[in-house]
GUROSE-257709 format. One record per residue (C-alpha): x, y, z. Coordinates in steps of 0.05 Angstrom, whole numbers, padded with zeros to 5 digits, always signed. Example, Ala and Ser with C-alpha at 12.3 -4.5 7.8 and 13.67 -1.06 7.14 Angstrom:
+00246-00090+00156/+00273-00021+00143/
This chain:
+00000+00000+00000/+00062+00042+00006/+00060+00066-00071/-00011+00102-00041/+00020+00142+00007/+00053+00189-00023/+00024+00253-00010/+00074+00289+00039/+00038+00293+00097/+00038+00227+00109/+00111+00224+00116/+00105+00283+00164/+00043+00243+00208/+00098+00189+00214/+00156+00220+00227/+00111+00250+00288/+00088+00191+00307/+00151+00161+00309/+00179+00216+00359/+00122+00202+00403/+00129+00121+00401/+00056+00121+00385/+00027+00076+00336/-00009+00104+00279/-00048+00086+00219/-00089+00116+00163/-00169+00089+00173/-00229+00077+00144/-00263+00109+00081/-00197+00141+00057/-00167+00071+00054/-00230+00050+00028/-00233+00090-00027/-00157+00077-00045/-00169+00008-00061/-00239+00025-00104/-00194+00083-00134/-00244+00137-00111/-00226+00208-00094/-00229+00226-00013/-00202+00294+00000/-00219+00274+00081/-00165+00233+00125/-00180+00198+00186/-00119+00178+00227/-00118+00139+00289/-00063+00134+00345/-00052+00082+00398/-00044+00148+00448/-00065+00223+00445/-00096+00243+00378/-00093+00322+00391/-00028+00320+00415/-00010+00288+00343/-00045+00337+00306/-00006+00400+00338/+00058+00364+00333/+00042+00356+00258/+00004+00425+00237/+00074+00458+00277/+00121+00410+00222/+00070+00428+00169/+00077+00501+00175/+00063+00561+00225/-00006+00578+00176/-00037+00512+00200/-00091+00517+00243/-00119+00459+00284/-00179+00447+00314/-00186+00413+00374/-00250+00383+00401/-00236+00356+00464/-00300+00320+00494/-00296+00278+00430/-00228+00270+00438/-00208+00287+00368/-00170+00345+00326/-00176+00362+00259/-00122+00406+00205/-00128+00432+00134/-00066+00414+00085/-00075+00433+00017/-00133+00405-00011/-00142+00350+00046/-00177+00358+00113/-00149+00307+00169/-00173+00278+00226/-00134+00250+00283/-00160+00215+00345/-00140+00159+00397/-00161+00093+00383/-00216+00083+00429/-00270+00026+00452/-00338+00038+00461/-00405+00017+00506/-00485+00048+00486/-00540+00067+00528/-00601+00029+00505/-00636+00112+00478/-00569+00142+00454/-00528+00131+00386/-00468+00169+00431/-00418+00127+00463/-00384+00123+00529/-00313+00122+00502/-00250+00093+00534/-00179+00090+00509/-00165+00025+00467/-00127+00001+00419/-00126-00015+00349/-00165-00083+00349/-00218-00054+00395/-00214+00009+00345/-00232-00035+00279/-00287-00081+00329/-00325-00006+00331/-00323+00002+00257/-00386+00003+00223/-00375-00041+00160/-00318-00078+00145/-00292-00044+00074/-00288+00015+00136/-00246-00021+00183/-00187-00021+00139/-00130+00007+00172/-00057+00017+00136/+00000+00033+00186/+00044+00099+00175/+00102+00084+00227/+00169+00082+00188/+00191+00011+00214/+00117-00017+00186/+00090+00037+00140/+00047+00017+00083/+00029-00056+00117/-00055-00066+00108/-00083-00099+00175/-00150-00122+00153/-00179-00161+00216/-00253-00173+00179/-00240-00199+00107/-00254-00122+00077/-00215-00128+00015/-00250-00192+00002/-00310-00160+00012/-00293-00097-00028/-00273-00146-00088/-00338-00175-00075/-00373-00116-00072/-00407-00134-00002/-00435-00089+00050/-00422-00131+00123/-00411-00112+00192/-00345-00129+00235/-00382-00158+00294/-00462-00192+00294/-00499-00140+00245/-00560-00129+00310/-00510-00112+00359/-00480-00063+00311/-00547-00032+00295/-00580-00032+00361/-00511+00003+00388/-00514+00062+00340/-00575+00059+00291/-00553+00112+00238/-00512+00061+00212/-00574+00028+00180/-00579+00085+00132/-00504+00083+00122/-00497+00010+00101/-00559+00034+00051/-00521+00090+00029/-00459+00063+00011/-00486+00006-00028/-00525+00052-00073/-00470+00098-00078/-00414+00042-00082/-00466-00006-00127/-00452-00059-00068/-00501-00107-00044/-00515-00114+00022/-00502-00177+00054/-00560-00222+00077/-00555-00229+00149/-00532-00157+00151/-00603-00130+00108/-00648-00166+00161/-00611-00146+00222/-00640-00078+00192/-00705-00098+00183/-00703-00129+00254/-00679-00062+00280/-00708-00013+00241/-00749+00021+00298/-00690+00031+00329/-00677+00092+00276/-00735+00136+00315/-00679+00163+00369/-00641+00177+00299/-00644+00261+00293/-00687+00284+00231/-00617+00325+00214/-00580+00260+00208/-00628+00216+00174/-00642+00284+00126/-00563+00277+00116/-00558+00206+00091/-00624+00216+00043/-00580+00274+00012/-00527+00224+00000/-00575+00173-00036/-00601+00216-00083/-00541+00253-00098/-00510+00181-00119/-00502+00161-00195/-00570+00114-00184/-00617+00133-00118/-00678+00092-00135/-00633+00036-00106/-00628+00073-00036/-00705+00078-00035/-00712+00010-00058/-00674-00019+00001/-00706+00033+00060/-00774+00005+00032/-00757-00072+00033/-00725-00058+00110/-00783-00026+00134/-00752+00043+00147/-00777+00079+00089/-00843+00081+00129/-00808+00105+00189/-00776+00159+00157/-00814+00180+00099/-00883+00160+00107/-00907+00210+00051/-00866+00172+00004/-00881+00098+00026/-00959+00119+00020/-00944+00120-00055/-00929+00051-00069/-00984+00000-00088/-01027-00001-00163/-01105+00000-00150/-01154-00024-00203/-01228-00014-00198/-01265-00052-00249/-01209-00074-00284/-01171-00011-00286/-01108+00004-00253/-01062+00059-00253/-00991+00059-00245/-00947+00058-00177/-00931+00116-00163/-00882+00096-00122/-00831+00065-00173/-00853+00122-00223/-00824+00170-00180/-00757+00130-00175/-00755+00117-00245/-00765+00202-00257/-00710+00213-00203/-00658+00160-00236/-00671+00192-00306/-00666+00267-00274/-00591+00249-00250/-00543+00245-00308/-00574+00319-00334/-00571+00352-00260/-00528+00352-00195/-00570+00404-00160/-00591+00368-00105/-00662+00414-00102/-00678+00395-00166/-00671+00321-00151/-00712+00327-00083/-00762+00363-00133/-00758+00306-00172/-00775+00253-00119/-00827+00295-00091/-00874+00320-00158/-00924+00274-00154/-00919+00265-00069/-00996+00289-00060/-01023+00223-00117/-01043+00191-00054/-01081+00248-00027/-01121+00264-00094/-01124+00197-00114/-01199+00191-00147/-01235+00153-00192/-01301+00149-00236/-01332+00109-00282/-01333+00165-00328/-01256+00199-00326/-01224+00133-00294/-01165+00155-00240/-01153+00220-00238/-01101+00262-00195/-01132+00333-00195/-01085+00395-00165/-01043+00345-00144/-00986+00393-00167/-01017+00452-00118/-01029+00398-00066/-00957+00381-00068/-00926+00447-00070/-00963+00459+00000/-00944+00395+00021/-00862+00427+00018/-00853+00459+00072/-00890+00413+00128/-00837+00358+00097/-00781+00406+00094/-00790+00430+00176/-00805+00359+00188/-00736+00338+00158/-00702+00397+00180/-00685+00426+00115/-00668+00504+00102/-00732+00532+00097/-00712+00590+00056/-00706+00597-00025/-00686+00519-00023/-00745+00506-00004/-00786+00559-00038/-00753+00536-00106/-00775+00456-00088/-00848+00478-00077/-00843+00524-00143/-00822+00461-00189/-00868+00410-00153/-00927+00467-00168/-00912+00476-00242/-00889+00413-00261/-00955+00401-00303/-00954+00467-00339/-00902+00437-00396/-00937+00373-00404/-01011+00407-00411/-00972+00449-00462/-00932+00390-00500/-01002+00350-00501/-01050+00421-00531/-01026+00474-00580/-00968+00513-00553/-00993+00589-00559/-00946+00642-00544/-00995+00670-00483/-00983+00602-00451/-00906+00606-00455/-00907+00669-00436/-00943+00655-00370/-00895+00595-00361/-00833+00635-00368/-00873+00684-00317/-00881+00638-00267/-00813+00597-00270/-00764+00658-00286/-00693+00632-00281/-00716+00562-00260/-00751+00545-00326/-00692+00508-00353/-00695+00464-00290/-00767+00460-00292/-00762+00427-00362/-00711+00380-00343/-00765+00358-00294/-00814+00349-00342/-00768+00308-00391/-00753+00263-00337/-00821+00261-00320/-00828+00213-00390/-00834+00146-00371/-00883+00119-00419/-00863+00052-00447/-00903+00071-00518/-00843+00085-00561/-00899+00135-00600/-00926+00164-00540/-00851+00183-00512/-00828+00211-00588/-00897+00248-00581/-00876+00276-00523/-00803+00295-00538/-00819+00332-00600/-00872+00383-00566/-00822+00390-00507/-00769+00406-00560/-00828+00457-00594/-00833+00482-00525/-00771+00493-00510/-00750+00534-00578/-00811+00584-00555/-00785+00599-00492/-00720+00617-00525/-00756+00656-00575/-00806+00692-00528/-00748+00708-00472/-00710+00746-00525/-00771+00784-00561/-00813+00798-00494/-00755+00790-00447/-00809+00760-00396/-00762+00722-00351/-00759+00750-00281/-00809+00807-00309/-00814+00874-00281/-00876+00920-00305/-00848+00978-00348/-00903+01018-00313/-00893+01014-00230/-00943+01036-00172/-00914+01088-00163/-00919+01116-00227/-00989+01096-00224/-01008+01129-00159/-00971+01192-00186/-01004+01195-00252/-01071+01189-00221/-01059+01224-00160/-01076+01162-00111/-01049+01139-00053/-01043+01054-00050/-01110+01023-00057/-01146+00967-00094/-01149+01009-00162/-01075+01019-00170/-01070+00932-00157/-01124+00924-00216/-01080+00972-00267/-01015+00937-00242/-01046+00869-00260/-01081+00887-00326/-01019+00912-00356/-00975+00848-00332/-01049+00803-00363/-01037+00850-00425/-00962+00840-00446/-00965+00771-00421/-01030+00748-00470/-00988+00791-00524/-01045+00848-00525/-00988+00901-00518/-00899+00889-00526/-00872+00889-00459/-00850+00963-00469/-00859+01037-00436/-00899+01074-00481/-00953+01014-00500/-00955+01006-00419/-00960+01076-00407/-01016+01083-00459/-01053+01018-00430/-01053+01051-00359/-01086+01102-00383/-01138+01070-00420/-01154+01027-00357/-01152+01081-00303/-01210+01119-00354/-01250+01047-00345/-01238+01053-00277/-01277+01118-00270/-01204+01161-00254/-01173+01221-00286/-01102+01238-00289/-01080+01294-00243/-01062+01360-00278/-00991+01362-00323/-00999+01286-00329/
């Protein structure tokens, strides 16, 4: 493992660690992702003897700009180098409380070190002392399990769940990010302890969902929370969209695996993580609007408005930012019908106008949405749709740069209005304001000063008002 090591600081961490007769070795997902050949900026090094002291001994070697910071009641220490950010601590043992995922720590040594260790592709440990450095010590069969592409625990999978539940999400994250399976005895010790995850915080669990669905394929995260059980736990609002109903011989889709088939197609044209959650959450209120009749079959009405006031209830609830992350979710989840209704009538210019209104500098994202959104197995049906989104999408283009509607402002203001007419704010100078943005937006007048001007006045006379004098 030596030809891995390279990087300077890790002859400076040993050269330390020798002076201090401790021993020391590189652990977990850094070594990890060394063997899969995967980029980890973040360095975890653990010492048989004090971690901090390490880490000032080093950032001093490094250089007097290096900063560390120390955070003694976890007993750990942390530098910058470069474009690396290392962590040292003591190898340590640790003993849970029955209601807490934090442990009662005590000093330990390596083995007991790698027995905490979540999985065992994470208890890899590769020692940095000169007389040894470079040697693998691999208690748990991880490279076997890496080459196998295996998700397992060190010790019995329960114990290791019970002890500190979050790592049920983990061993879900890192096979859908890694593409690993998770190994059988492992998958139902989660479904075995899956209630475990309610003393879990909602910031944690909200952490680990980010992770899914910012991997390469997340419908594989989702997949796995629902066949453990903790899907429903965690995301009930989600979970009450699987299942296909058929009344008299007519069923309609799951919604469910719809939704994970739009988010998996979403990811190769986005990384915005808000555009993904928007993704997995567009069709969230189906369940609640779920009706049918004889006469229209199943319909789904408003279930875009529905869902957009669904957003922030699931946002607090998850403790997401509830600011213009939030407001941009519940903007795509309500408009994610508009471009379909238009790719499936006659696109007029009025409608894309309004569209472009409404979605100002998200529209681009809004229509990766809705080409995502395509999961029709008619080959007809999905060239159908492709072409109109195409038409679509060549009128927005050619409407932004005649009309310049995008993130509109009204050529005429209030208080131009209010001046001209001699008013102070009241309901009249609202109905002008909205008539004029209604009139450049159905095309009646360009989106211009003088044609706005003229159009106020025209509606303040039908209004019954007259302009002031030297107006």
């Amino acid at each position: 493992m030596k030809k891995h090591l390279q990087h300077f600081i890790f002859s400076v961490i040993s050269e330390i660690a020798d002076q201090l007769n401790q021993e020391t070795y590189v652990i977990g997902g850094f070594v990890r992702d060394l063997i899969l050949n995967r980029p980890s900026p973040d360095i975890d090094v653990v010492t048989v003897g004090n971690g901090i002291q390490l880490a000032e001994m080093v950032a001093k070697k490094l250089g007097p700009n290096i900063n560390v910071s120390v955070f003694k009641t976890f007993g750990t220490a942390m530098l910058k180098y470069q474009s690396l950010e290392v962590e040292f601590v003591g190898a340590r043992k640790e003993s849970y409380n029955e209601d807490s995922r934090k442990p009662m720590v005590e000093n330990g040594t390596l083995e007991e070190d790698q027995n905490r260790r979540d999985f065992t592709i994470n208890a890899l440990a590769i020692c940095i002392n000169s007389s040894r450095f470079g040697e693998l010590i691999d208690p748990f069969g991880g490279i076997q399990d890496i080459e196998n592409k295996i998700i397992r625990t060190p010790l019995e999978p329960g114990i290791t769940f019970s002890d500190d539940p979050l790592r049920m999400m983990r061993a879900i994250r890192f096979a859908t990010q890694l593409g690993f399976t998770i190994e059988e005895k492992t998958l139902e010790a989660i479904s075995l302890n899956k209630n475990r995850i309610n003393i879990i915080s909602k910031e944690r669990i909200g952490e680990e969902l980010n992770k899914i669905i910012l991997s390469d394929k997340p419908s594989v995260g989702f997949k796995l929370l629902d066949k453990t059980g903790l899907l429903e736990l965690i995301f009930p609002e989600l979970h009450r969209m699987k299942g296909r109903t058929e009344v008299n011989g007519i069923g309609h889709k799951d919604n469910f695996y719809h939704t994970l088939e739009v988010l998996d197609r979403i990811v190769p044209n986005t990384n915005n993580l808000w555009l993904r959650w928007s993704a997995l959450l567009h069709d969230i209120a189906k369940p609640a609007t779920k009706k049918y009749t004889p006469e229209f079959g199943w319909t789904f009405y408003s279930h875009n408005f529905v869902g957009a006031k669904m957003v922030p209830a699931l946002f607090k609830k998850m403790k997401f930012p509830m600011n213009e992350k939030m407001k941009y979710v519940q903007k795509i989840v309500e408009l994610h019908m508009r471009p379909i209704v238009l790719s499936e009538e006659e696109v007029t210019d009025s409608a894309i106008r309004r569209l472009l209104f409404e979605a100002g500098d998200d529209i681009d994202d809004l229509m990766t949405l809705c080409e995502a959104d395509i999961t029709s197995k008619n080959p007809e049906k999905v060239r159908k749709y492709y072409g109109n989104f195409q038409l679509v999408r060549q009128k927005l283009k050619d409407l932004e740069e005649r009309d310049h509607i995008r993130n509109f402002q009204p050529p005429v203001t209030g208080e131009t209005i209010m001046e001209v007419f001699g008013l102070a704010p009241c309901r009249e100078v609202g109905l002008i304001k909205s008539a004029i943005k209604d009139a450049i937006l159905d095309g009646i007048i360009p989106n211009q000063h003088d044609p706005a001007y003229q159009f106020m006045l025209k509606k303040g006379k039908e209004l019954g008002l007259t302009p002031v004098v030297n107006q």
